[in-house]
Structures are given as C-alpha cells and as structure tokens.
NUVEX-245072 format. One line per field, with one value per residue: residue in one letter; x, y, z of N, C-alpha, C, O, CB in turn; residue number from 1. Coordinates in steps of 0.001 Angstrom, whole numbers, plus 500000, padded with zeros to 6 digits. Glycine has a CB too. Layout:
N
res c(A|...)
nu c(X|...)
nv c(Y|...)
nw c(Z|...)
cau c(X|...)
cav c(Y|...)
caw c(Z|...)
cu c(X|...)
cv c(Y|...)
cw c(Z|...)
ou c(X|...)
ov c(Y|...)
ow c(Z|...)
cbu c(X|...)
cbv c(Y|...)
cbw c(Z|...)
n c(NUM|...)
END
This chain:
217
res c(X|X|X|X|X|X|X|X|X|X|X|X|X|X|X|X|X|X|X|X|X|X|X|X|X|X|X|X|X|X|X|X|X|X|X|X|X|X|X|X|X|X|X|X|X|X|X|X|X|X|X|X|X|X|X|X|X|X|X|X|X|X|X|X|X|X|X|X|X|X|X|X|X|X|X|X|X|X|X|X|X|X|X|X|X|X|X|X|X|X|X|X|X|X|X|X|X|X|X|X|X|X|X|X|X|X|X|X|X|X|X|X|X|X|X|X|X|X|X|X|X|X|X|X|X|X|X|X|X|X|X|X|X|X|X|X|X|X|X|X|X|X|X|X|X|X|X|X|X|X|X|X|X|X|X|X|X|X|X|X|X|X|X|X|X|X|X|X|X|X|X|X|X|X|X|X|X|X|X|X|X|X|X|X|X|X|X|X|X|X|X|X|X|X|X|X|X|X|X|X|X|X|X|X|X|X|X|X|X|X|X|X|X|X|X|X|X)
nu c(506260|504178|501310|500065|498526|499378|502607|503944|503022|504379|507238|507582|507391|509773|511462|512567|514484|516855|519357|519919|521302|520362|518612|516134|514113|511546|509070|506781|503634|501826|499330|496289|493528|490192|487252|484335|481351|479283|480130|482681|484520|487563|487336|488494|489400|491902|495422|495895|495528|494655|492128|488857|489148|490776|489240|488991|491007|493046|495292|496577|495965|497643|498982|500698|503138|505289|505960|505752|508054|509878|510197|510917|513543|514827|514771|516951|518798|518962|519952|522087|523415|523475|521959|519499|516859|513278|511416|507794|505109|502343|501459|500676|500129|501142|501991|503710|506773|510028|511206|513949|514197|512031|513523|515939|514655|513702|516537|517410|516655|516196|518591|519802|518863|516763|513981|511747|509569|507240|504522|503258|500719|498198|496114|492770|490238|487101|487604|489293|487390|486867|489381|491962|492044|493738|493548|492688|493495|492588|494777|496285|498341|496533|495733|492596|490220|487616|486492|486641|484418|480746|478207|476281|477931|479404|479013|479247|482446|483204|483127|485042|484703|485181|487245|490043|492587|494181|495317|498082|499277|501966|505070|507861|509939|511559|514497|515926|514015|512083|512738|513279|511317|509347|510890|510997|507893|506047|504879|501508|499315|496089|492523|490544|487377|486635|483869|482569|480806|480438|479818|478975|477516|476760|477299|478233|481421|484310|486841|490077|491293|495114|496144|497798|500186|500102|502012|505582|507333)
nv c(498935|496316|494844|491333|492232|494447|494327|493296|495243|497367|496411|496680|499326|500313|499816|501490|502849|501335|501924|504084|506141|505624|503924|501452|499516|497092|495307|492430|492564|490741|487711|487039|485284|485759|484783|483024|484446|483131|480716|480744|479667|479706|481238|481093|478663|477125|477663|479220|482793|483389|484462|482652|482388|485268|486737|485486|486130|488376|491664|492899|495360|498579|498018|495515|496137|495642|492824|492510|494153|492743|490011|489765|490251|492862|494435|493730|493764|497020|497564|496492|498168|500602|501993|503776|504713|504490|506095|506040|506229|507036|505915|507236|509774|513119|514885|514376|514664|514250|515368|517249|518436|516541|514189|514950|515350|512879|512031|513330|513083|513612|512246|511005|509155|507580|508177|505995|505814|507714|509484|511220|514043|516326|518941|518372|519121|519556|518049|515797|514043|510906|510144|508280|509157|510248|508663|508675|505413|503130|504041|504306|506023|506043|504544|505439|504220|505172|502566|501077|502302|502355|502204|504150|506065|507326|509872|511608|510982|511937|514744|517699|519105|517664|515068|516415|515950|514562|511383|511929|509267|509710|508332|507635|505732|503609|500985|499014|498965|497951|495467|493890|493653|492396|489960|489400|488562|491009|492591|494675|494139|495795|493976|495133|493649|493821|493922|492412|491606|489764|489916|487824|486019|487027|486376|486678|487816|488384|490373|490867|493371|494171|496741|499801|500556|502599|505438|504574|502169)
nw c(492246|490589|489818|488591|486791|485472|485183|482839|480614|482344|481740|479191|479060|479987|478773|477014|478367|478609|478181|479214|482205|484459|486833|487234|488845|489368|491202|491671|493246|496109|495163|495373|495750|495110|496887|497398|498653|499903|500349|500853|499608|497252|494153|491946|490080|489181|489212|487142|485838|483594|480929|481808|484285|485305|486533|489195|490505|492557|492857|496259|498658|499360|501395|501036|500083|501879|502278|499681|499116|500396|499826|497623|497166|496360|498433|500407|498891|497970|500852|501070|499265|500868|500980|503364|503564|502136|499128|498838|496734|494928|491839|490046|491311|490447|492218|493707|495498|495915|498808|500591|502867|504751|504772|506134|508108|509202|509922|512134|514538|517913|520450|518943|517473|514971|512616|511856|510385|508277|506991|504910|505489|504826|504466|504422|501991|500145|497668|498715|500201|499868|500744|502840|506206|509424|512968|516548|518201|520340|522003|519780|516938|513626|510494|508746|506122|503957|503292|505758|506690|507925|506747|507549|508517|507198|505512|507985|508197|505719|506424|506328|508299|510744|510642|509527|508063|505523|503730|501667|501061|500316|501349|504042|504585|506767|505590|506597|509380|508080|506972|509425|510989|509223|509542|512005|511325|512613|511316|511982|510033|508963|507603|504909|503921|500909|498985|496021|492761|490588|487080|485101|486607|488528|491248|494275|496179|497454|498010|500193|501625|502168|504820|504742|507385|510359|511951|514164|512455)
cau c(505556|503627|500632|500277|497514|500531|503695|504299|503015|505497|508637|507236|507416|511098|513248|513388|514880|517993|520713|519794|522384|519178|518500|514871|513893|510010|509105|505391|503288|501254|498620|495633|492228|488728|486841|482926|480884|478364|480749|484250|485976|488341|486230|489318|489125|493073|496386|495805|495271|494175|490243|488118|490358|491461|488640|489263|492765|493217|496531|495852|496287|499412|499787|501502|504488|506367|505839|506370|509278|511105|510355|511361|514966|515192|515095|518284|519885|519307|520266|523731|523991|523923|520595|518744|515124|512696|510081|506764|504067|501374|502533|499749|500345|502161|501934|504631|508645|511225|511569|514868|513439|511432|514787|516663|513660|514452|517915|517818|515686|516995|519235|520158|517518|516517|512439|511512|508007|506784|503460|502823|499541|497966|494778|491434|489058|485743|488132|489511|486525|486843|490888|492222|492208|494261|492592|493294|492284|493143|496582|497697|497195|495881|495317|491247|489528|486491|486191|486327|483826|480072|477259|475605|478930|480198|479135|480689|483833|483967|483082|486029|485537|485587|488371|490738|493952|493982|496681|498954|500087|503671|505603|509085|510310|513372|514666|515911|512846|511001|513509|513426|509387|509363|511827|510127|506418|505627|503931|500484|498407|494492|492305|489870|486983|485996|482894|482504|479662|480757|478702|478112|476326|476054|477759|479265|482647|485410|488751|490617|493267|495693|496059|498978|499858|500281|503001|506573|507330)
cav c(497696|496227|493542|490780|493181|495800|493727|493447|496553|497527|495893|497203|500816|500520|499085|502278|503580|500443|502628|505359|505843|505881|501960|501558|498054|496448|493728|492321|492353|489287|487488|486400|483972|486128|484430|482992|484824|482470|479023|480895|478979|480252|481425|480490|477412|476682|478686|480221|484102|484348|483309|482282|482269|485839|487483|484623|486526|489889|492138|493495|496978|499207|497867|494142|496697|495679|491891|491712|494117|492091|489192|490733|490402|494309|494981|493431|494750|498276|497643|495847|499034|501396|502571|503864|505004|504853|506987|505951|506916|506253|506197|508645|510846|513680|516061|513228|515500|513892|516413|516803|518408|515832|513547|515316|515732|511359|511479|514394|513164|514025|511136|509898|507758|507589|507822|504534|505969|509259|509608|512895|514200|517490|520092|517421|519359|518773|516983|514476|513321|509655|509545|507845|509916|509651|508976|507902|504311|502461|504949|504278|506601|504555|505285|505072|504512|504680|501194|500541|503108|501910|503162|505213|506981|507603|511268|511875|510290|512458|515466|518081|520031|517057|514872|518090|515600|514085|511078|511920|508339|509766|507326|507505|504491|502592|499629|498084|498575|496783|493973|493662|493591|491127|488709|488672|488493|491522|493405|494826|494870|495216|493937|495564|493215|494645|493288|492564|491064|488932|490125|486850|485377|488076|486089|487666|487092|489357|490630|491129|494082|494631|498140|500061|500738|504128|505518|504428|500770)
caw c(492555|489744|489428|487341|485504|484617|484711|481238|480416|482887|481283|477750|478772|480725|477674|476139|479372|479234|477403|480083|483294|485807|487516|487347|489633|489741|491718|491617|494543|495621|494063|496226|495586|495916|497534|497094|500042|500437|500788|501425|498913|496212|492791|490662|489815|489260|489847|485849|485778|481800|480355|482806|485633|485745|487666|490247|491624|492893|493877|497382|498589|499267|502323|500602|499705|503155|502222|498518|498751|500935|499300|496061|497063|496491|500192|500680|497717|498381|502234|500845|498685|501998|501388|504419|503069|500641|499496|498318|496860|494021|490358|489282|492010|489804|493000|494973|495771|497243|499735|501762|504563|505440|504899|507208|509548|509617|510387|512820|515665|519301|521051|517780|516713|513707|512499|511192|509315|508109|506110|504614|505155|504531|504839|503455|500893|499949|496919|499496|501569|500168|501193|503990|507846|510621|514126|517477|518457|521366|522233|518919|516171|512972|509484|508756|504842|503774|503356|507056|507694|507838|505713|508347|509023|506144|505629|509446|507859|504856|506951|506312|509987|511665|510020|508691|507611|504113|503635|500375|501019|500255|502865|503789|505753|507049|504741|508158|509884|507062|507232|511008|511429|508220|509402|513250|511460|513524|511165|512527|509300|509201|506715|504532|503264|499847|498061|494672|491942|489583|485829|484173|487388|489848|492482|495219|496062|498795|498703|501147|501034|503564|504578|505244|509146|510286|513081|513898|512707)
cu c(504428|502762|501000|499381|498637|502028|504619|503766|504384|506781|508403|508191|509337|512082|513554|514532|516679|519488|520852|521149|521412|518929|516955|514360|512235|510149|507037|504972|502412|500008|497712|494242|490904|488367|485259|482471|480228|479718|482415|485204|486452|487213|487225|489464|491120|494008|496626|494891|494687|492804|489463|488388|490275|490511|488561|490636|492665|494492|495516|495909|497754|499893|500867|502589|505780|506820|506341|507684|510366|511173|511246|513030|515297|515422|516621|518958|520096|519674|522204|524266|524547|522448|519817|517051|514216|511641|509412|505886|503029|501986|501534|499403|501303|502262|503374|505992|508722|511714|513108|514869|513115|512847|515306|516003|513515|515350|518362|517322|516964|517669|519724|519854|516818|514866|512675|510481|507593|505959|503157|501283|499571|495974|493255|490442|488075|486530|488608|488712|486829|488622|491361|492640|493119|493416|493071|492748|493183|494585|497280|496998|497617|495250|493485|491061|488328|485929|485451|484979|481878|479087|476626|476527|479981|479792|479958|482358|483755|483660|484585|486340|485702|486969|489301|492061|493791|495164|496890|499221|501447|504479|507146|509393|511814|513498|515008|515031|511955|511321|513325|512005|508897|509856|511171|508334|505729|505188|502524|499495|496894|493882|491113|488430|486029|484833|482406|481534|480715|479599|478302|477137|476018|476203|478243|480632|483185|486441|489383|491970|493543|496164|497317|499135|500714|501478|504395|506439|507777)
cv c(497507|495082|492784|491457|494021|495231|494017|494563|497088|497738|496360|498175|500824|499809|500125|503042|502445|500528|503526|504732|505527|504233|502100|499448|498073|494946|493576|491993|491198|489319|486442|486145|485018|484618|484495|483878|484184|480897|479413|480392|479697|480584|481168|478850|475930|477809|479965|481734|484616|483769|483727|482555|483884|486850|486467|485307|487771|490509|493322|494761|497840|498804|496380|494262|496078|494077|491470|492650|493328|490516|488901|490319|491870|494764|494699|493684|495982|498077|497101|497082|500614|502307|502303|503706|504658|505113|506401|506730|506263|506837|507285|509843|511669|514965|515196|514150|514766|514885|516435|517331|517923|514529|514137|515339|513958|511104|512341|514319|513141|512179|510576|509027|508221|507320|506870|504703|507380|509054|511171|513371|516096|517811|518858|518807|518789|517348|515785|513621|512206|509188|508993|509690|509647|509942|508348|506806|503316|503251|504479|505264|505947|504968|504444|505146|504241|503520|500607|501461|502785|503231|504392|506085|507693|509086|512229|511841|511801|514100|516231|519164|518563|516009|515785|517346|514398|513327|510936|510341|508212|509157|507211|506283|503680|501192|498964|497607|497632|495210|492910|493325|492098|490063|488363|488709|489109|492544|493788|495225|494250|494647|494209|494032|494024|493681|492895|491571|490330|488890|488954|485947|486348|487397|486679|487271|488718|489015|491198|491969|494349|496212|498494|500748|501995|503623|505149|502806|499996)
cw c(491555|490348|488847|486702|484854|484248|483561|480616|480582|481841|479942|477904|479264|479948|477262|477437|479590|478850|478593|481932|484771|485796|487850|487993|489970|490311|491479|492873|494525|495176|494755|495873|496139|496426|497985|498848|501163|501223|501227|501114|498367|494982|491765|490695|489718|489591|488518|486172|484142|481983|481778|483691|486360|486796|489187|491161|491665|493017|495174|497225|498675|500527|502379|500526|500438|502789|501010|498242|499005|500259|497909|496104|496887|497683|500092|499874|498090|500036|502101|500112|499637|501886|502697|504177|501751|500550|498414|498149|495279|493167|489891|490310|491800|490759|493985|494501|496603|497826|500846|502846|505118|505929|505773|508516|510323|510316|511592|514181|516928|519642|519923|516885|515876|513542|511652|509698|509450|507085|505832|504597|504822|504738|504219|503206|500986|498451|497296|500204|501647|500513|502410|505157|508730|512053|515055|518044|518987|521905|521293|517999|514673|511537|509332|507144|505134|503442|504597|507748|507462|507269|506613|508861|508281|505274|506622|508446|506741|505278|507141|507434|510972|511415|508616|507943|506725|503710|502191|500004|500250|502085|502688|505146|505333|506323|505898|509066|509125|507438|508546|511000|510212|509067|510921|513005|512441|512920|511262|510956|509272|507553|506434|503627|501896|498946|496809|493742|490931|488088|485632|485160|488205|491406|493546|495408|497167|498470|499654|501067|502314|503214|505092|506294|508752|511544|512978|513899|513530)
ou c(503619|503242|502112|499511|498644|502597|505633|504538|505257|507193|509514|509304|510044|513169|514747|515381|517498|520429|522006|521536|521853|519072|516613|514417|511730|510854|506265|505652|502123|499430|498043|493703|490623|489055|484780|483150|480277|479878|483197|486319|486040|486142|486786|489655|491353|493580|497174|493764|494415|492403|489495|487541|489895|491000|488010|491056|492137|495198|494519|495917|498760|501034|501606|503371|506909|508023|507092|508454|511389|512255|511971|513642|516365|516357|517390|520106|521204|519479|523164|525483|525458|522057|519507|516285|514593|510766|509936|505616|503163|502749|501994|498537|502333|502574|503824|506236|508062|512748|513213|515455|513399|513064|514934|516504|513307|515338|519486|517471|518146|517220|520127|520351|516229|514370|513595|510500|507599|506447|502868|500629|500527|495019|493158|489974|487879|486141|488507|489136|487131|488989|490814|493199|493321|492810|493867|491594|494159|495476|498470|495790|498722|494274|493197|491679|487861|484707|484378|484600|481679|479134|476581|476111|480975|480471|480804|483106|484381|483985|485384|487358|486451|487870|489228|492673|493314|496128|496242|499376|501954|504401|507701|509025|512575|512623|514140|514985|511258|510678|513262|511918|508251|509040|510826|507536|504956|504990|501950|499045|496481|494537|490268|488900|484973|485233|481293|481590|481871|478718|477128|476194|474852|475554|478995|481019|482539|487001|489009|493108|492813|496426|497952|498335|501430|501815|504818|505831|507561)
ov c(498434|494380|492921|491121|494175|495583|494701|494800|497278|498773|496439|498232|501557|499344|500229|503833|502709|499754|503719|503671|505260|503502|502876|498437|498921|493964|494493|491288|490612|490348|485259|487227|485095|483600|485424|483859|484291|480434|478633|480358|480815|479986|481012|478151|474752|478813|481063|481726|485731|482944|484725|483305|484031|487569|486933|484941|488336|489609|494042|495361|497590|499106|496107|493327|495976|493873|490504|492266|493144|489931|488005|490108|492101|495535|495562|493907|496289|499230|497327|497244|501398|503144|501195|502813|504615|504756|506187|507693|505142|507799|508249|510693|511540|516038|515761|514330|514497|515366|515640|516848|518168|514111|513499|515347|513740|510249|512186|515258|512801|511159|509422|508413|509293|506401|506830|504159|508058|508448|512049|513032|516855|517091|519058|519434|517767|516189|514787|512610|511763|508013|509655|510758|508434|510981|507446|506919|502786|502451|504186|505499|505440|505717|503298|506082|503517|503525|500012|501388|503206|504461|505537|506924|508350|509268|513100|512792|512770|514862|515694|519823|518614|516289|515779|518097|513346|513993|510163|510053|507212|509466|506847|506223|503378|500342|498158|496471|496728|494265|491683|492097|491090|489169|487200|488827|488483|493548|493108|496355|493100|494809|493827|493520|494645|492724|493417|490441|490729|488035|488783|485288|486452|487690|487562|486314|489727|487919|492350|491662|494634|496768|497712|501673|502365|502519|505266|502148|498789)
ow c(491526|491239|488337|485524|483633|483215|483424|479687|479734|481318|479417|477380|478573|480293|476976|477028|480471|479023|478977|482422|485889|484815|488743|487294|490704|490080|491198|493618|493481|494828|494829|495640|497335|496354|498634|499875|502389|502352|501771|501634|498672|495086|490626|491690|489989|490160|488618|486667|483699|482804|482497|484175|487522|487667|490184|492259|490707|493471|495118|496150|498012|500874|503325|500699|499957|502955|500884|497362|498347|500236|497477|495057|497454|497894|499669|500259|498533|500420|502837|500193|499373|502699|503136|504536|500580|501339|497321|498866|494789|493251|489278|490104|492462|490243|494982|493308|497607|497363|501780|503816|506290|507066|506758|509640|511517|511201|512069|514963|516879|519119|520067|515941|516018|514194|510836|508594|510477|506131|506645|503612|504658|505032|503008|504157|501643|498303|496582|500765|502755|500506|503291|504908|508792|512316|514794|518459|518455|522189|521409|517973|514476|511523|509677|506637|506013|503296|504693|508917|506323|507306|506161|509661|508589|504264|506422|508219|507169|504367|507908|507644|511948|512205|507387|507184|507151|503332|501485|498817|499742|503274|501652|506319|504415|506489|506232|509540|509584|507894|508624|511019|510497|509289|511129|513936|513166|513604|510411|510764|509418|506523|507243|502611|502020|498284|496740|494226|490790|487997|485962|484722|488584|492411|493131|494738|497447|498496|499878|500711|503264|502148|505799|506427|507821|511970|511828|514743|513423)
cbu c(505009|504377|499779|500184|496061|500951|503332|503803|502083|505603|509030|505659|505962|511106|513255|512251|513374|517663|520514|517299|523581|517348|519710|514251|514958|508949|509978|504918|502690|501218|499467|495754|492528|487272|487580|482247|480208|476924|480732|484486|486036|489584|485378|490945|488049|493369|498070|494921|496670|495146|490410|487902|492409|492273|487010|489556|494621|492636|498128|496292|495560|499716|498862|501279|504453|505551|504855|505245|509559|511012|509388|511064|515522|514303|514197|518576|519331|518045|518965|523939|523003|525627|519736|519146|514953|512730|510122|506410|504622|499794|502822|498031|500417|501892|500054|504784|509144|512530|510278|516031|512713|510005|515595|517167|511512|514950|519077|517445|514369|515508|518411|520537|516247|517469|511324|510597|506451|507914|502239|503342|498517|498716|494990|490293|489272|484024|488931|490224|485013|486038|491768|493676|491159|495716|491197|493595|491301|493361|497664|498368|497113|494450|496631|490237|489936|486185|487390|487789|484464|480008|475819|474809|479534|480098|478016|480732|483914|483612|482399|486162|483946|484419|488015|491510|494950|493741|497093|500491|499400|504163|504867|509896|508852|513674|515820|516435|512214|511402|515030|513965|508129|510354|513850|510527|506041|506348|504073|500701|498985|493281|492678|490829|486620|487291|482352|483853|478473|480865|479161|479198|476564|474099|478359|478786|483408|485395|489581|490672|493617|497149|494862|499605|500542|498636|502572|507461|507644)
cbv c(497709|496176|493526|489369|494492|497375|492754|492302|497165|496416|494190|497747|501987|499998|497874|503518|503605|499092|503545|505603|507392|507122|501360|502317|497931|496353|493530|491407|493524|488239|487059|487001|482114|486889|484683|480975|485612|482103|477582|480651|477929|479140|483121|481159|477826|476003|477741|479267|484792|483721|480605|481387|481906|486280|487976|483066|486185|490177|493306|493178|497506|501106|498029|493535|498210|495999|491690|491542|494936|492067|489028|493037|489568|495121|493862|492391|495026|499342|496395|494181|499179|502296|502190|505146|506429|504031|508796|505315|508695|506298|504613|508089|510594|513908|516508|510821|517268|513181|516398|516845|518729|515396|513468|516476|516580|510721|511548|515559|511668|514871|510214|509349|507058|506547|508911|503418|504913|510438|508849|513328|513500|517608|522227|515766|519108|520374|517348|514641|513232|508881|510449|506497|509708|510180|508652|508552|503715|500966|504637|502621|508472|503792|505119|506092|503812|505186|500543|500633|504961|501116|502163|504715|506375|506305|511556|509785|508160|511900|514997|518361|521668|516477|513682|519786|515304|515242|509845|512780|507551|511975|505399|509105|503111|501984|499501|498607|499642|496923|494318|495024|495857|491278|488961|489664|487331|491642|493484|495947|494991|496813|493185|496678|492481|495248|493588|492460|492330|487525|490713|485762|484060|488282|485544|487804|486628|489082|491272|490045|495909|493537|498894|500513|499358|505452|504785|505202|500327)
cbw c(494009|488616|488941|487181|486241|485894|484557|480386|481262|483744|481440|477336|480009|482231|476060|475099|480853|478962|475666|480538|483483|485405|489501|485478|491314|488248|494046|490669|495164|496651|492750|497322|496999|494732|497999|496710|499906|498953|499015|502463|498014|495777|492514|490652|488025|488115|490351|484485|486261|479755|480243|482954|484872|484707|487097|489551|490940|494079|492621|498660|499723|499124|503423|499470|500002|505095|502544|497057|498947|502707|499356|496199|495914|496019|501784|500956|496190|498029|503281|499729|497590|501781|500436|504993|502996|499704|499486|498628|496974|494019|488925|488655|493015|488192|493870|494541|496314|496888|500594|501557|505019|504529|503870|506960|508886|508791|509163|512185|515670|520928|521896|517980|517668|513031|511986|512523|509881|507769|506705|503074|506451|502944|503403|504669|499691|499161|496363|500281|501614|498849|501109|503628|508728|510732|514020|518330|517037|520839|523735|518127|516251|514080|507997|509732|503644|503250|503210|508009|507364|508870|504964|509435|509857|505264|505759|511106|507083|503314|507800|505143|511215|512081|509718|510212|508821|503113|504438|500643|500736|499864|502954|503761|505730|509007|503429|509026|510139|505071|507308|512129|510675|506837|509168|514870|511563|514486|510572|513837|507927|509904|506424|503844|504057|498813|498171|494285|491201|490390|484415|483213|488179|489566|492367|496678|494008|500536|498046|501674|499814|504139|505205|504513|510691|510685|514057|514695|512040)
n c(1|2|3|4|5|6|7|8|9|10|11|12|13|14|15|16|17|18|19|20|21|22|23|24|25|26|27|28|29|30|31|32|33|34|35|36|37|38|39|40|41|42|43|44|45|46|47|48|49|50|51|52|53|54|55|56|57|58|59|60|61|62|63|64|65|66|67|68|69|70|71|72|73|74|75|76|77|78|79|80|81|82|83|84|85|86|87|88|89|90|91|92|93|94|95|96|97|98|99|100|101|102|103|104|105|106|107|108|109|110|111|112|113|114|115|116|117|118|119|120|121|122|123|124|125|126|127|128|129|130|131|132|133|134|135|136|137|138|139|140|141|142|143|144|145|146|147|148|149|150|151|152|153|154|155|156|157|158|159|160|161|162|163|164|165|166|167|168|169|170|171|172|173|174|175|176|177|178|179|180|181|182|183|184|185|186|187|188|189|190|191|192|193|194|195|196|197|198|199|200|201|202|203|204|205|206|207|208|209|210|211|212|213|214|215|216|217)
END
C-alpha cells in the first residue's frame, strides 16, 4: 500500500522486478484534506497535490488498508484467485516472517471456524514505550497509541510493568471478512486527531488518521 508521496517511487523501484516469476501488486491508499483548526475548513486550496497545494493533503494511518484495499479492486482479485489471508505488516519492519504456525493456528480453530484477525504482539521494552498497547475497554479488547493517550498519562502509558504487550503490527486477516464488513459499512474504526504547524505561517491545521481495530472482525 503506497501514498501519493511514494507511488512513483514505488513503480520506479518494481520494473526491475517485471522479467521476475514473483507478482508484486500496489494499490494507493486514500488521500484526505488537513484541515484549518481554527475555521475547520480544508487548507488546500484545490484538488492539486504539487507546489503550494501539497502540504494541504495527507495519507491516513494503517488503519485505511481495509478501505483502500477493497477499493483497490485487489480484494476481489485475490478472493477470485482462492486466496484466504493476508499478512501485513510495515515495509521497514525487516523483523516481519510469514509464520505458518500462526497460519495454521487460523484455520484450526475448534467447530470449524475460521479466525477472521490475528495481530502479533510481543514482550514491550524500554525500546517500545511509544508503540501501540492492547487494553480492555468497554468488554472489548482495543488497540491503544500514544496519540490517544493524554499528556499527563503518557509516562503511565509508556510504563513497561504496567502495559507489558508491544504491537508488531504484523496482522493476519480474512480477505472475506474484509469484504463482508466493507460492503455492510460495518467497520468500527476510531480516529486519531493529529496536530500539525504549518512553517511558512505557523498555522495550525489536524489530521485525522484512522486507526486500525483490534480483535475478531
């Protein structure tokens, strides 16, 4: 999943790869309007991303994946191809295995039924404090960042005896389930308001990233 910041980058680096027997597929995720703080309008001025313009548009967070894959038309390709899963994870995360333990630990659940969502977490470090948590909130349990977590709590938060589980954001999830929760607009995602200055005036301005939901979809 590419921006429009990497795109073409992108498509640069993946020609030398178009002799090769391996199928390499990008889609771009979307492409959404900061937003002044004070008046709550748009700060881009038109729908142009170069010059002037381009600090006016943002790409959200990782949680758009569910939205611009399916949009992408790739969902339904790999689902016409018989693909069940697919595993995510960040492109500069050179610690990310496709594990088939965890694959089998999908397809193996009691009664037959199949896990929808699996997030890999692990042990949090003093190296992880600022990574997303998992926590329980309202009887669901709910991935947490430091974004959402307020200035006066945000030592608590990166506190490694009291939140001990550090998310990899390696994610294995159902191409069906995606499809299904897409197509009835029943995905539950929150949103992060992120703050940001603008150099040549020092305006303020907010983006808004959607975050990616924890549990079974």
């Amino acid at each position: 999943m590419n921006s429009f910041n990497t795109d073409e980058d992108t498509k640069k680096i993946l020609q030398k790869y178009n002799h090769h027997r391996v199928k390499i597929h990008t889609f771009n995720q979307s492409r959404y309007p900061r937003i002044h703080k004070e008046s709550l309008l748009p700060v881009a001025a038109n729908l142009n991303v170069t010059g002037q313009n381009a600090d006016g548009w943002y790409p959200p967070g990782h949680g758009d994946i569910y939205a611009s894959f399916y949009n992408s038309g790739l969902l339904d390709q790999l689902i016409k191809q018989g693909k069940e899963y697919i595993f995510v994870s960040n492109i500069d995360n050179l610690g990310a295995t496709v594990d088939l333990h965890i694959l089998h630990h999908l397809v193996s659940q009691p009664n037959g039924k199949r896990c929808e969502f699996v997030m890999e977490v692990t042990d949090k470090t003093r190296a992880d404090v600022k990574g997303g948590t998992l926590i329980q909130y309202e009887g669901k349990l709910r991935l947490l960042e430091i974004a959402q977590v307020p200035k006066s709590h945000v030592d608590e938060f990166k506190s490694v005896s009291k939140f001990k589980i550090f998310n990899t954001n390696n994610l294995w999830i159902s191409l069906p389930a995606i499809k299904r929760l897409q197509e009835q607009n029943a995905m539950d995602m929150e949103i992060i308001v992120n703050p940001k200055v603008r150099e040549e005036d020092m305006k303020h301005f907010v983006t808004l990233v959607p975050l990616v939901c924890t549990g079974r979809l």
